[in-house]
MMTF fields as JSON, N, C-alpha, C and O atoms, coordinates in Angstrom:
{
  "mmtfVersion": "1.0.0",
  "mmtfProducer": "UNKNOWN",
  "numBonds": 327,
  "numAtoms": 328,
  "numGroups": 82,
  "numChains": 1,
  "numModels": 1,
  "chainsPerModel": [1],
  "groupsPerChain": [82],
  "chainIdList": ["A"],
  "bondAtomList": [4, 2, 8, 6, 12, 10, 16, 14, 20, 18, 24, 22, 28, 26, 32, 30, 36, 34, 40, 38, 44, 42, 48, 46, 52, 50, 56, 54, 60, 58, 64, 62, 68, 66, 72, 70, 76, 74, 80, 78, 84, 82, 88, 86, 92, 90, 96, 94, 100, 98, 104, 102, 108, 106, 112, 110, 116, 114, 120, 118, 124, 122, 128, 126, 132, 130, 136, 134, 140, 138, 144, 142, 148, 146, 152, 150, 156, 154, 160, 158, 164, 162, 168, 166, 172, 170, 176, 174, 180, 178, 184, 182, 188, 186, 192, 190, 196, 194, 200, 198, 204, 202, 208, 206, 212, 210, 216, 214, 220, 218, 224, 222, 228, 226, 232, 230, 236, 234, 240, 238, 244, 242, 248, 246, 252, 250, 256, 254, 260, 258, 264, 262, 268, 266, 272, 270, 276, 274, 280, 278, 284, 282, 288, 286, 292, 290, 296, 294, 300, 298, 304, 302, 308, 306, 312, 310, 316, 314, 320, 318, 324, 322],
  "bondOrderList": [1, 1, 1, 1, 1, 1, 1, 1, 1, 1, 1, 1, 1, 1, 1, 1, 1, 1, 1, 1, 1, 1, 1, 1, 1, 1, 1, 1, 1, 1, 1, 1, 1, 1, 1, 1, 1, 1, 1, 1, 1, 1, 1, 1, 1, 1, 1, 1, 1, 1, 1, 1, 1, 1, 1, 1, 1, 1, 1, 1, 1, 1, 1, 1, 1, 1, 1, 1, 1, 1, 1, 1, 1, 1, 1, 1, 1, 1, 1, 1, 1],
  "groupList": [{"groupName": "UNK", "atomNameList": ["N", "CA", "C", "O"], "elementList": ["N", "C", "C", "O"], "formalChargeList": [0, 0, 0, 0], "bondAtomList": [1, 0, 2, 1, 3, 2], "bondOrderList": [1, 1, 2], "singleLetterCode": "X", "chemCompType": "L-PEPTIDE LINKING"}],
  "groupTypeList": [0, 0, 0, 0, 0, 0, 0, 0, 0, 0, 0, 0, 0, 0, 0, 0, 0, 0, 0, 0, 0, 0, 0, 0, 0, 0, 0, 0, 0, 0, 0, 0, 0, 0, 0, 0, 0, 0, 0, 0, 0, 0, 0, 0, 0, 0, 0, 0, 0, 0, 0, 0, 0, 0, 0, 0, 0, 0, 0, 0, 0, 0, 0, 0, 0, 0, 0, 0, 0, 0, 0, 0, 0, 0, 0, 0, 0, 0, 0, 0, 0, 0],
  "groupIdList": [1, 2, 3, 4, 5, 6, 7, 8, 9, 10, 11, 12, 13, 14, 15, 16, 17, 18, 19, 20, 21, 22, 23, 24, 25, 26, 27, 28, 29, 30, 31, 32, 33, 34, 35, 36, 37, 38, 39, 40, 41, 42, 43, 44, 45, 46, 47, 48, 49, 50, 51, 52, 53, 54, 55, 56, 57, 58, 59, 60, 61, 62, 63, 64, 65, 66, 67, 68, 69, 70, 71, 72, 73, 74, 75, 76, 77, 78, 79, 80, 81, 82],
  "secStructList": [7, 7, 7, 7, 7, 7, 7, 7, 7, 7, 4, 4, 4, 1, 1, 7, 7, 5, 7, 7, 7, 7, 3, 3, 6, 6, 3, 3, 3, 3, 3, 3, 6, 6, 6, 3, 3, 3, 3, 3, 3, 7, 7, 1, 1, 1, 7, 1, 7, 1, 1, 1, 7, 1, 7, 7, 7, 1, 7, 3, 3, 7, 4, 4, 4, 6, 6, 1, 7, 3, 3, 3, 3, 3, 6, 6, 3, 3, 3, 3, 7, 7],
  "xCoordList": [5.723, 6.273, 5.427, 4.198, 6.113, 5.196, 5.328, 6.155, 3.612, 3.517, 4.29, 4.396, 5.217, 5.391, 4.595, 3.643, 4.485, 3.697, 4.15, 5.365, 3.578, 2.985, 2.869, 1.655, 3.342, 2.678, 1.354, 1.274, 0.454, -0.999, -0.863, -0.01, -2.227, -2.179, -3.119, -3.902, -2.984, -3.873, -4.937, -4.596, -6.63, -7.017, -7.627, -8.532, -6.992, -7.469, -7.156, -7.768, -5.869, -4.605, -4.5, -3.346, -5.773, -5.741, -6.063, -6.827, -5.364, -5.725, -4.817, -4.671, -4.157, -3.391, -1.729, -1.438, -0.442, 0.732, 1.161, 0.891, 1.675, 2.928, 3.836, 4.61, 3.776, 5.191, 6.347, 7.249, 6.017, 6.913, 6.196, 5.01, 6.89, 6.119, 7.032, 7.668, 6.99, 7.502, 6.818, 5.75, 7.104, 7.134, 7.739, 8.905, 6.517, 7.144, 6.815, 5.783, 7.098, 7.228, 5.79, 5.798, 4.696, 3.518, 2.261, 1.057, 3.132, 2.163, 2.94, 4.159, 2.244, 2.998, 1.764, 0.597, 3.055, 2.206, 2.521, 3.649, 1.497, 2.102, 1.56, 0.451, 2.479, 1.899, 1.474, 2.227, 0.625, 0.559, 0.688, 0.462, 1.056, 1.41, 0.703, 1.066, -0.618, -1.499, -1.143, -1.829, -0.029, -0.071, -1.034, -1.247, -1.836, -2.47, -1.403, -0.404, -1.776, -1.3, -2.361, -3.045, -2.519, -2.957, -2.048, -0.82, -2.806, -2.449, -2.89, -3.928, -2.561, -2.947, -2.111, -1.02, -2.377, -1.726, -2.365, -3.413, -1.236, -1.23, -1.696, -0.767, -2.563, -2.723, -3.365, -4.474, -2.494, -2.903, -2.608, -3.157, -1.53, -1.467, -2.121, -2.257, -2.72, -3.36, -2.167, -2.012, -1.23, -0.111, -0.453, 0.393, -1.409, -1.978, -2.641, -2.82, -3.173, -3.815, -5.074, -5.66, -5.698, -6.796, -7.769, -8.719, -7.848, -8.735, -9.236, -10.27, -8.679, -8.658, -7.791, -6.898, -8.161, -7.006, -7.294, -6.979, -7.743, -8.431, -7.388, -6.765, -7.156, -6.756, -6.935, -8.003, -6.142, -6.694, -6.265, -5.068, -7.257, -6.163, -6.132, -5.647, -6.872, -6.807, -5.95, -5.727, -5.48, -5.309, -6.502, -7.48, -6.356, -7.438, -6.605, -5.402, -7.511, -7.299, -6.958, -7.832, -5.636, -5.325, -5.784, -4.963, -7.343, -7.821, -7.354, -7.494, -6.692, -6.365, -4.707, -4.245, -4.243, -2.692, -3.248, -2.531, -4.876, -4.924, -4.661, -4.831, -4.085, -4.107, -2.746, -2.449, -2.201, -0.729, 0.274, 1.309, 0.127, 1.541, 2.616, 3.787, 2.4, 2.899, 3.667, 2.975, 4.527, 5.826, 6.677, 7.111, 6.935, 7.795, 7.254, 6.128, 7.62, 7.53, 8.694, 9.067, 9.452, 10.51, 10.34, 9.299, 11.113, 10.79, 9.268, 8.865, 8.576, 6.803, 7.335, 6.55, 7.897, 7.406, 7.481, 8.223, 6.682, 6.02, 6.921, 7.497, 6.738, 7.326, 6.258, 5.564, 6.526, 6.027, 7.009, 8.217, 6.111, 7.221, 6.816, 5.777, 7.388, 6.884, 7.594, 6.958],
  "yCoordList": [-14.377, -14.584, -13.821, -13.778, -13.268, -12.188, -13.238, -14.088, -12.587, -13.461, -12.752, -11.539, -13.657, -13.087, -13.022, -13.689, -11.895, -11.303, -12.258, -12.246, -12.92, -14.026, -13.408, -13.424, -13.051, -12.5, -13.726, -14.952, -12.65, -13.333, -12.708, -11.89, -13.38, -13.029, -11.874, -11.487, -11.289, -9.684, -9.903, -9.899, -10.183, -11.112, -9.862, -10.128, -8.62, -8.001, -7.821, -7.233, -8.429, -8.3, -9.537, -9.963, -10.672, -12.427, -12.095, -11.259, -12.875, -12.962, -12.142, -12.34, -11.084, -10.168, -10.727, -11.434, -10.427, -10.9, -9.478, -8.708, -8.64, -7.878, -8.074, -9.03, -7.008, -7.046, -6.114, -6.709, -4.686, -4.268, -3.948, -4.268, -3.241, -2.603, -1.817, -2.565, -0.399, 0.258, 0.253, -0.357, 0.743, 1.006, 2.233, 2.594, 2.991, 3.936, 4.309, 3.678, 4.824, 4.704, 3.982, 3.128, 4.368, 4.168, 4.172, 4.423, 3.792, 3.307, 2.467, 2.451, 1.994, 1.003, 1.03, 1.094, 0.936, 1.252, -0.374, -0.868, -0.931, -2.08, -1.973, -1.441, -2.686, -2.761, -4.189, -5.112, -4.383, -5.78, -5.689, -4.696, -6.761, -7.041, -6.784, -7.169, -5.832, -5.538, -3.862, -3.122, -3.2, -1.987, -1.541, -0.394, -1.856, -1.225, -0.836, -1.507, 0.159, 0.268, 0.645, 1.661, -0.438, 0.049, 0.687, 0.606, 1.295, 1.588, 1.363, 0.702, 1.61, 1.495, 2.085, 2.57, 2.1, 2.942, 4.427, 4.927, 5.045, 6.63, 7.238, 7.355, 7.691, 8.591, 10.47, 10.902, 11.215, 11.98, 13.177, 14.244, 12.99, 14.053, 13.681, 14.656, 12.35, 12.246, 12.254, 13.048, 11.438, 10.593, 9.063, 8.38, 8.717, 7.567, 7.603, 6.548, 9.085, 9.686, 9.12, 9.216, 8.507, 8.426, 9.324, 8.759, 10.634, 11.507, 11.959, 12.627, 11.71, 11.909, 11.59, 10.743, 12.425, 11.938, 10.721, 11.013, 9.804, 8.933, 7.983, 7.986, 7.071, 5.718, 5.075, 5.198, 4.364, 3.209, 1.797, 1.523, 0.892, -0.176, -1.682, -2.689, -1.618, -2.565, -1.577, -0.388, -2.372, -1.999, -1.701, -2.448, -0.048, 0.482, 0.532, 0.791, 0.209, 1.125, 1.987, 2.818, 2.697, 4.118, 4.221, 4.229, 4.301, 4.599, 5.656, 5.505, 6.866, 8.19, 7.435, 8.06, 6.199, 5.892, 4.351, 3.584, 4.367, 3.571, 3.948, 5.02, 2.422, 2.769, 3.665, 3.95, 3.921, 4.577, 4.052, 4.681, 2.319, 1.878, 2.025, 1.738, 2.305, 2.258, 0.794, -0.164, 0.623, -0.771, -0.919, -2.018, 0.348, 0.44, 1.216, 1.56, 1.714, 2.259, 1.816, 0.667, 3.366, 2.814, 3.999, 4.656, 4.196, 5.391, 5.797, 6.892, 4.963, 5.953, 6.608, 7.531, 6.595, 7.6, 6.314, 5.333, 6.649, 5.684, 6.389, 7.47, 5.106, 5.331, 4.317, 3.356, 5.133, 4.664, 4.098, 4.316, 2.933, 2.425, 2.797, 2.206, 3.855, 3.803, 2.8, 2.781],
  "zCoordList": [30.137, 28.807, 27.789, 27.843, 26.932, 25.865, 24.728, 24.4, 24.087, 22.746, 21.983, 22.164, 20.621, 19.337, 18.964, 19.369, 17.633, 16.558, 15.501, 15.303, 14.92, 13.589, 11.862, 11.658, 10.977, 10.177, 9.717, 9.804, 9.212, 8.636, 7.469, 7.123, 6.593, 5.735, 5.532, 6.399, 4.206, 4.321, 3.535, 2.352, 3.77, 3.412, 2.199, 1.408, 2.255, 1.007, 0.011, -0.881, -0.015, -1.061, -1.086, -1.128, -1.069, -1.608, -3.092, -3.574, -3.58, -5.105, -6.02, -7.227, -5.199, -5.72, -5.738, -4.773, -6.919, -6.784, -6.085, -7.007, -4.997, -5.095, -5.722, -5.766, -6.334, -7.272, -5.9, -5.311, -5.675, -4.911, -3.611, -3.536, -2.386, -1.519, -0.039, 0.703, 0.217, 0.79, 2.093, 2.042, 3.235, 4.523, 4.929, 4.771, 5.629, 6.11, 7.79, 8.018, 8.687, 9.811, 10.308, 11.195, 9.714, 10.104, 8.851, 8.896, 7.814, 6.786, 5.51, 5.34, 4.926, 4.058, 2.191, 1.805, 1.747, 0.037, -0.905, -0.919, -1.527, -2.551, -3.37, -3.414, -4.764, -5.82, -6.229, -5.916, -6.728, -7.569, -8.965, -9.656, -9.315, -10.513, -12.189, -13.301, -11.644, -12.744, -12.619, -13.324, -11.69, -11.204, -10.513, -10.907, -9.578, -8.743, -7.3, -7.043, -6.612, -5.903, -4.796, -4.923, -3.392, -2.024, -0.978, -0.936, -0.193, 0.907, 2.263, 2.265, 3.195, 4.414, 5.673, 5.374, 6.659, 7.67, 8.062, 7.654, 9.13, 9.019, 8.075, 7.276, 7.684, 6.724, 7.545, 7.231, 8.459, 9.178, 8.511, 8.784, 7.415, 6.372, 5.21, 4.471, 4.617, 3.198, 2.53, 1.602, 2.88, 1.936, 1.465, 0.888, 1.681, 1.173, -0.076, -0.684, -0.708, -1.833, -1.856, -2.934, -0.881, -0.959, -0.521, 0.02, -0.584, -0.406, 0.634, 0.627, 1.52, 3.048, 4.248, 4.231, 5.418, 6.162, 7.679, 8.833, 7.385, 8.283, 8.015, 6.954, 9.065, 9.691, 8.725, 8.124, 8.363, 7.193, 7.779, 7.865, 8.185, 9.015, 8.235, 8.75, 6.617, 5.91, 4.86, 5.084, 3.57, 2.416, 1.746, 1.7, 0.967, 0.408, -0.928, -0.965, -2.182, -3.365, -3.642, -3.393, -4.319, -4.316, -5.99, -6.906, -6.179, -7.151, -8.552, -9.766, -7.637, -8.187, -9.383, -10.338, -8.952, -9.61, -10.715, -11.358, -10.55, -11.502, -13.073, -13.654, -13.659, -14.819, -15.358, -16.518, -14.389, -14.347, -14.648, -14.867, -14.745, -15.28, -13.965, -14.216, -13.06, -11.59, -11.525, -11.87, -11.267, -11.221, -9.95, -9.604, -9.179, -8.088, -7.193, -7.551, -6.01, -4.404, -3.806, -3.572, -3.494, -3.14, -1.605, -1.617, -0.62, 0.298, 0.223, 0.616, -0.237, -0.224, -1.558, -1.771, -2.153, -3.411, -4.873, -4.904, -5.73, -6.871, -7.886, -8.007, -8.634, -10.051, -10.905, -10.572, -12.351, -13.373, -14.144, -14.058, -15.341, -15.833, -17.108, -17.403, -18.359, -19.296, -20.879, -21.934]
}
């Protein structure tokens, strides 16, 4: 008999509301509700914008979209809300 997979919680994104959050084959982007936006996953092209192209297997800060007023992620691609 195979175990199901459980969601848990992401204990790096405690404290944080998502407001939105996309999925893409092998990485996933969210926002919270102050506009920050993390990432995590695939990052083998540096579509995560975090400055490199390494594994990310928690949610990291996408530092570079702070302060952007960032509101949505829809397909992996961000929007601002002005």
């Amino acid at each position: 008999m195979r175990s199901k997979p459980t969601p848990q919680p992401i204990a790096t994104l405690s404290g944080h509301f998502i407001e939105d959050i996309a999925v893409g084959a092998e990485h996933t982007l969210a926002v919270t509700s102050n506009g920050d936006v993390f990432g995590w996953g695939n990052n083998a092209d540096g579509q995560l914008g975090l400055g490199h192209t390494n594994t990310v297997r928690t949610p990291q800060l996408i530092t570079s979209l702070s302060g952007k007023g960032i509101r949505k992620v829809r397909d992996n691609s961000i929007y601002q809300i002005k």
